[in-house]
C-alpha positions in Angstrom: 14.4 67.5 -59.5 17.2 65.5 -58.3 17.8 64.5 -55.3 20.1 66.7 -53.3 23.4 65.1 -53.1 25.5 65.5 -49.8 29.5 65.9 -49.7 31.3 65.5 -46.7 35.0 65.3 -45.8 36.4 64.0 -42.6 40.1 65.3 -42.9 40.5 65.9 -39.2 44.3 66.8 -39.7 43.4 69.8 -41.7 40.6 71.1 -39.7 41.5 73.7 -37.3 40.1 73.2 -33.8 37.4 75.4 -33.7 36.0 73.8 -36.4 36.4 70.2 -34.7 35.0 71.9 -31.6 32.1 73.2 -33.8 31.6 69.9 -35.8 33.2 70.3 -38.8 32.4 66.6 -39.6 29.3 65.7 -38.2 26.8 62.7 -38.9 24.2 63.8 -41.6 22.1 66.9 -41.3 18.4 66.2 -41.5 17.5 67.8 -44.9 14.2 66.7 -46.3 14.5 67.8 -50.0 11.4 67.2 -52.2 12.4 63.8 -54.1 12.5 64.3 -58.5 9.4 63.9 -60.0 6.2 65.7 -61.0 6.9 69.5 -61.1 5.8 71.5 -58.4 2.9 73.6 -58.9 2.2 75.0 -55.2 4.3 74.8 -52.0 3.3 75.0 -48.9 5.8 75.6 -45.9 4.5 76.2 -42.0 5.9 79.5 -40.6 7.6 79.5 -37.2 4.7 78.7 -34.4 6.1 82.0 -32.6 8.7 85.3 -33.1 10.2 83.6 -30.3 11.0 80.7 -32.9 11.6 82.7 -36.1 9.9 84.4 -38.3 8.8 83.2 -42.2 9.2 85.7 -45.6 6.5 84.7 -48.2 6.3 85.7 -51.8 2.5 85.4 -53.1 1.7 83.7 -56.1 2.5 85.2 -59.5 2.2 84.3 -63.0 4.4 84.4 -66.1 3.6 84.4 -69.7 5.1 81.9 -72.3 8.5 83.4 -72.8 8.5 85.8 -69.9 11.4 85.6 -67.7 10.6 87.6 -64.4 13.3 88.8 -61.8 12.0 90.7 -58.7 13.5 92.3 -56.0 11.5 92.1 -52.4 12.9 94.5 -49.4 12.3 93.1 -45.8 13.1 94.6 -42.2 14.1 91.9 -40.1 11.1 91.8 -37.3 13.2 92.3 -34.1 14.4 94.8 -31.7 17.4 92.9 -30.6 20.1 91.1 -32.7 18.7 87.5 -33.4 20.7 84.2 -34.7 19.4 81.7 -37.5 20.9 78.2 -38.1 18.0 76.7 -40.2 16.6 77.8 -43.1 13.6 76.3 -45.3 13.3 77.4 -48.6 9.9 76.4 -50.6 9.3 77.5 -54.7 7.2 76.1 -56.9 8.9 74.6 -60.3 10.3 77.5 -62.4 12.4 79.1 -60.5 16.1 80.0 -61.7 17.3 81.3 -58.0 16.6 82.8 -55.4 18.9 85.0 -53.3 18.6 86.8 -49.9 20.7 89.8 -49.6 21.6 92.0 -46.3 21.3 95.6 -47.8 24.4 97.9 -47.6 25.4 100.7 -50.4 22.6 102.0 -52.4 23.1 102.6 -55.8 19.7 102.7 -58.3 18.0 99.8 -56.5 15.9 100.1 -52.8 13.1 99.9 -50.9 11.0 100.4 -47.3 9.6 97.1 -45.8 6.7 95.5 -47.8 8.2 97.2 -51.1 8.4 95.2 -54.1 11.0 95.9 -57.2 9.8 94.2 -61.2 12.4 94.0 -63.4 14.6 97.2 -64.6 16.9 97.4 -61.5 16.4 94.5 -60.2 19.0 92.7 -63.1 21.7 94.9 -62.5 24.3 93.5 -60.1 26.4 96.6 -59.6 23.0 97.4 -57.5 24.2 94.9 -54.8 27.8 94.7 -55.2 28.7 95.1 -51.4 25.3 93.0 -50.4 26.5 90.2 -47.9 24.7 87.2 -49.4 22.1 85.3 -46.5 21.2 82.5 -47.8 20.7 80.9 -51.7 18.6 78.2 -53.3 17.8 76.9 -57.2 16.0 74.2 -56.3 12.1 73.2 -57.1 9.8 72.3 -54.0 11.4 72.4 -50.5 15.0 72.7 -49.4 16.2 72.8 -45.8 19.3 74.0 -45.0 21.4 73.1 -41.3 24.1 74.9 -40.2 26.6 73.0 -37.9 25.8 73.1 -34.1 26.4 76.4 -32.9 27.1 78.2 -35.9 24.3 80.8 -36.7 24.0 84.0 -39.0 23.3 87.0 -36.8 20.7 89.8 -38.0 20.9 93.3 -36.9 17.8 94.3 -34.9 15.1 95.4 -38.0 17.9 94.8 -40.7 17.0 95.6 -43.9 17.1 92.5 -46.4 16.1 91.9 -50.3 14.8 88.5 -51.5 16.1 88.6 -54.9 13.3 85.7 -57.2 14.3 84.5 -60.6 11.3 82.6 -62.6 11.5 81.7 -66.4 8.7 80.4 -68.8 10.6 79.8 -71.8 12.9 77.0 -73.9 15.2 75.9 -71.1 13.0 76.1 -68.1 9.0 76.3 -67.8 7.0 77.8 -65.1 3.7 75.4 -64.2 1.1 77.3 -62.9 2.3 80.2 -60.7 5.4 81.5 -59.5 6.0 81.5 -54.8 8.4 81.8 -52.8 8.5 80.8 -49.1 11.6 81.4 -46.5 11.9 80.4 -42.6 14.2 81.2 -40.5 14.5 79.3 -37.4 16.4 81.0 -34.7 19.1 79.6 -32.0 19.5 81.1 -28.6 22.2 83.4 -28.5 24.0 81.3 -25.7 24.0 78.5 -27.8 26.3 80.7 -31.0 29.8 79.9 -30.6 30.6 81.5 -34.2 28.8 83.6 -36.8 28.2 82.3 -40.5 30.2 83.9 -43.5 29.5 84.4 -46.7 30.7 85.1 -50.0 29.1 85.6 -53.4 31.3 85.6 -56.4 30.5 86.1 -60.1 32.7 85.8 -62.7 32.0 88.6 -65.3 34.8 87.8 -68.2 32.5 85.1 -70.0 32.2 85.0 -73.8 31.3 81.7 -75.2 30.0 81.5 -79.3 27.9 78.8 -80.8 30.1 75.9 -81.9 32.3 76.5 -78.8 32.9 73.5 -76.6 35.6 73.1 -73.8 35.8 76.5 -72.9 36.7 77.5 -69.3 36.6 80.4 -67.3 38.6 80.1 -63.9 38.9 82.8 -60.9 39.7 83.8 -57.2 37.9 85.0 -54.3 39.3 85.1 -51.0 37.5 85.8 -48.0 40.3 84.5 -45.2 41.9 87.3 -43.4 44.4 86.9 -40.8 43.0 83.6 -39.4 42.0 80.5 -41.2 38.1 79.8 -41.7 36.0 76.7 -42.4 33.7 76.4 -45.3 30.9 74.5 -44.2 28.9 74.7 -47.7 29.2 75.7 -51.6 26.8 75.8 -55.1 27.7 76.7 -58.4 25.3 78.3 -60.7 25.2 79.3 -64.6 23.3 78.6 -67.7 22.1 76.2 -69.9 25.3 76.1 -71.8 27.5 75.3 -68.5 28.8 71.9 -68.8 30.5 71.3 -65.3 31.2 73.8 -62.6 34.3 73.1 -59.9 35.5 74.7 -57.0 39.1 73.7 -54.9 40.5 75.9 -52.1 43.2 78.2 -52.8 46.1 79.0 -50.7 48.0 82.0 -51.5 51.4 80.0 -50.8 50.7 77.6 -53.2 47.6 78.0 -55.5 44.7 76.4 -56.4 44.3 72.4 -54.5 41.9 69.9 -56.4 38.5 70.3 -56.6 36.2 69.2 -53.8 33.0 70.7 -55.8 32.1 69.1 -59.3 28.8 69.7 -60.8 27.5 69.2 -64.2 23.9 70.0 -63.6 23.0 73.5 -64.8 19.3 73.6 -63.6 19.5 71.4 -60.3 23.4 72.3 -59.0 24.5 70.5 -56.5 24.5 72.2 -53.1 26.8 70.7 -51.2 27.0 70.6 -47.7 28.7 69.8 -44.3 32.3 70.1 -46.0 34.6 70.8 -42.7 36.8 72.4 -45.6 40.0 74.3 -44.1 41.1 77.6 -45.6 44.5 79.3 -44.8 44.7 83.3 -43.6 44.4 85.3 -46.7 42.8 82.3 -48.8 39.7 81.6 -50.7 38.6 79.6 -53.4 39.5 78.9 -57.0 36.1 78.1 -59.4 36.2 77.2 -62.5 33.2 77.0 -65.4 33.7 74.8 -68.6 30.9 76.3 -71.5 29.2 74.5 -74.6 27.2 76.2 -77.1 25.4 74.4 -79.8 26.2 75.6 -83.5 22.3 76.9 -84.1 22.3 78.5 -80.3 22.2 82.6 -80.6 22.8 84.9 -77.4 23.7 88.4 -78.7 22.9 88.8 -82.2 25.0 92.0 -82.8 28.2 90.0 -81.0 28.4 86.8 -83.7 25.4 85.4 -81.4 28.1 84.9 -79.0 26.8 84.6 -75.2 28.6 86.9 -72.7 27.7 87.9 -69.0 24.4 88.7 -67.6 20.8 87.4 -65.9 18.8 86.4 -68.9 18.4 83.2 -69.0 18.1 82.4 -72.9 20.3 84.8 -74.1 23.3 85.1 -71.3 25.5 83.2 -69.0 26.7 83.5 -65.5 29.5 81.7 -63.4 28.4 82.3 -60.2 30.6 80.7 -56.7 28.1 80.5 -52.9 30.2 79.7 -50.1 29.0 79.8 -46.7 32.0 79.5 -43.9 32.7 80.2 -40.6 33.7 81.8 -37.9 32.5 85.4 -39.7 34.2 88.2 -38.8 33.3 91.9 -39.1 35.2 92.1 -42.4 35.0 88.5 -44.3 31.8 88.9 -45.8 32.5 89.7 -49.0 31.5 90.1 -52.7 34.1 88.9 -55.6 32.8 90.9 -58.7 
């Protein structure tokens, strides 16, 4: 695994002065990341000594069959009767894992489920099934990932809020699965007279992809914006696709005058860069631009009825994503949003 790369960016003139208030810029988070090496066959991650300090989600063990690629859908109530604030997160998974996603639960379409339930495949790939879902919190990293929001800056849960842990795992050509499958999520919580903003989020995937084998160079480049009347600060962003993605950037866009350059450039498809602590200003009404560049070897074959050509969707082998996190704040009741 590589080592997780930090990005930070001390433009103090363009930060608003919330954000400077809320430490846009601030000395390095403490984020212990398991270093590259061996791959990780078990995880282990201590859940929050009491409710009073968080509370921990845990996926137990599974296996996967050479060639199996599993994607499961787990439905949690949040364990509170009162609203609750998280700025740390600790994310564990054993070596395998394509992502993991956390998901507040809105509109329900052919995918659900009561606490403790537990979705396999079938509706569980289909994204239309979580469209409006607020993202909480992502990872596609091996071992253990922490993950530090700025001082003061928390997401708030509803008291018993219903969330799904969405867990990717592949045993096949471009990824292997060693051992087991598990998954392991704390969240810490922060008094509630310590929050001076909520975290926002927005998820954004990219649909129009077709790339055929031979192809090289080709890009796919979008919008989402999740700025409403007031400016917002992105604190964090990832990139995710396939094995054919090549390199993965993400600039802010301002609706006066477009895209800016990229502050996000990744070329790692299986270990993206998540980076952090960006202090990144975006205007009222603004967003991002992301952009995905795609290769696809002459012998590759996604769809073998479409010239082998791969186009959207969650299979590993076969498909290709292009897939924007951001995390931002201060959240308001209508920022979070999904750009399908």
């Amino acid at each position: 695994m590589k080592t997780e790369r930090e990005m930070r960016t001390c433009r103090w003139a363009k930060i608003p002065m919330f954000a400077m208030l809320l430490g846009a810029c601030v000395a390095e988070p403490v984020i212990v990341d398991t270093p590259p090496g061996s791959p990780v066959t078990d995880v282990t991650l201590v859940p929050p000594a009491t409710p009073e300090k968080g509370w921990q989600l845990s996926i137990a063990p599974f296996a996967l069959e050479r060639g199996q690629e599993l994607q499961q859908c787990y439905f949690f109530e949040v364990p509170y009767d009162e609203p609750v604030y998280v700025n740390h997160v600790a994310i564990a998974q054993t070596t395998g894992t394509h992502h993991m996603n956390i998901f507040r639960v809105r509109s329900i379409g052919g995918l659900d489920g009561v606490h403790g339930d537990h979705i396999v495949d079938g509706e569980c790939w289909k994204p239309t099934n979580w469209s409006d879902w607020p993202l909480v919190v992502n990872s596609q990293n091996q071992g253990n990932v922490e993950l530090q929001l700025p001082p003061g800056v928390a997401h708030r849960f509803e008291p018993r809020e219903k969330i799904m842990l969405q867990t990717h795992y592949v045993n096949a050509t471009t990824q292997k699965t060693y051992g087991v499958g598990k998954v392991l999520v704390n969240f810490d919580r922060l008094a509630k007279s310590e929050v001076v903003a909520e975290l926002g989020t927005a998820f954004a995937t990219n649909q129009n992809l077709r790339v055929c084998p031979g192809q090289t160079g080709v890009t796919f480049e979008t919008t989402c914006r999740f700025a409403r009347e007031e400016p917002v600060t992105i604190f964090g962003v990832n990139g995710h696709f396939h094995s054919r993605g090549k390199r993965f950037t993400i600039a802010v866009f301002d609706p006066l005058q477009g895209a800016g350059t990229p502050f996000y450039d990744n070329t790692s498809w299986d270990e993206p860069l998540f980076a952090r602590n960006l202090g990144l200003a975006v205007p009222p009404r603004g967003g991002v631009s992301y952009t995905c560049e795609f290769a696809a070897q002459a012998n590759d074959c996604g769809d073998p009825e479409d010239s082998c050509c791969f186009t959207f969707g969650g299979k590993v082998e076969q498909q290709e994503h292009c897939n924007a996190f951001i995390y931002y704040y201060p959240r308001r009741p209508d920022t979070d949003v999904n750009c399908f």
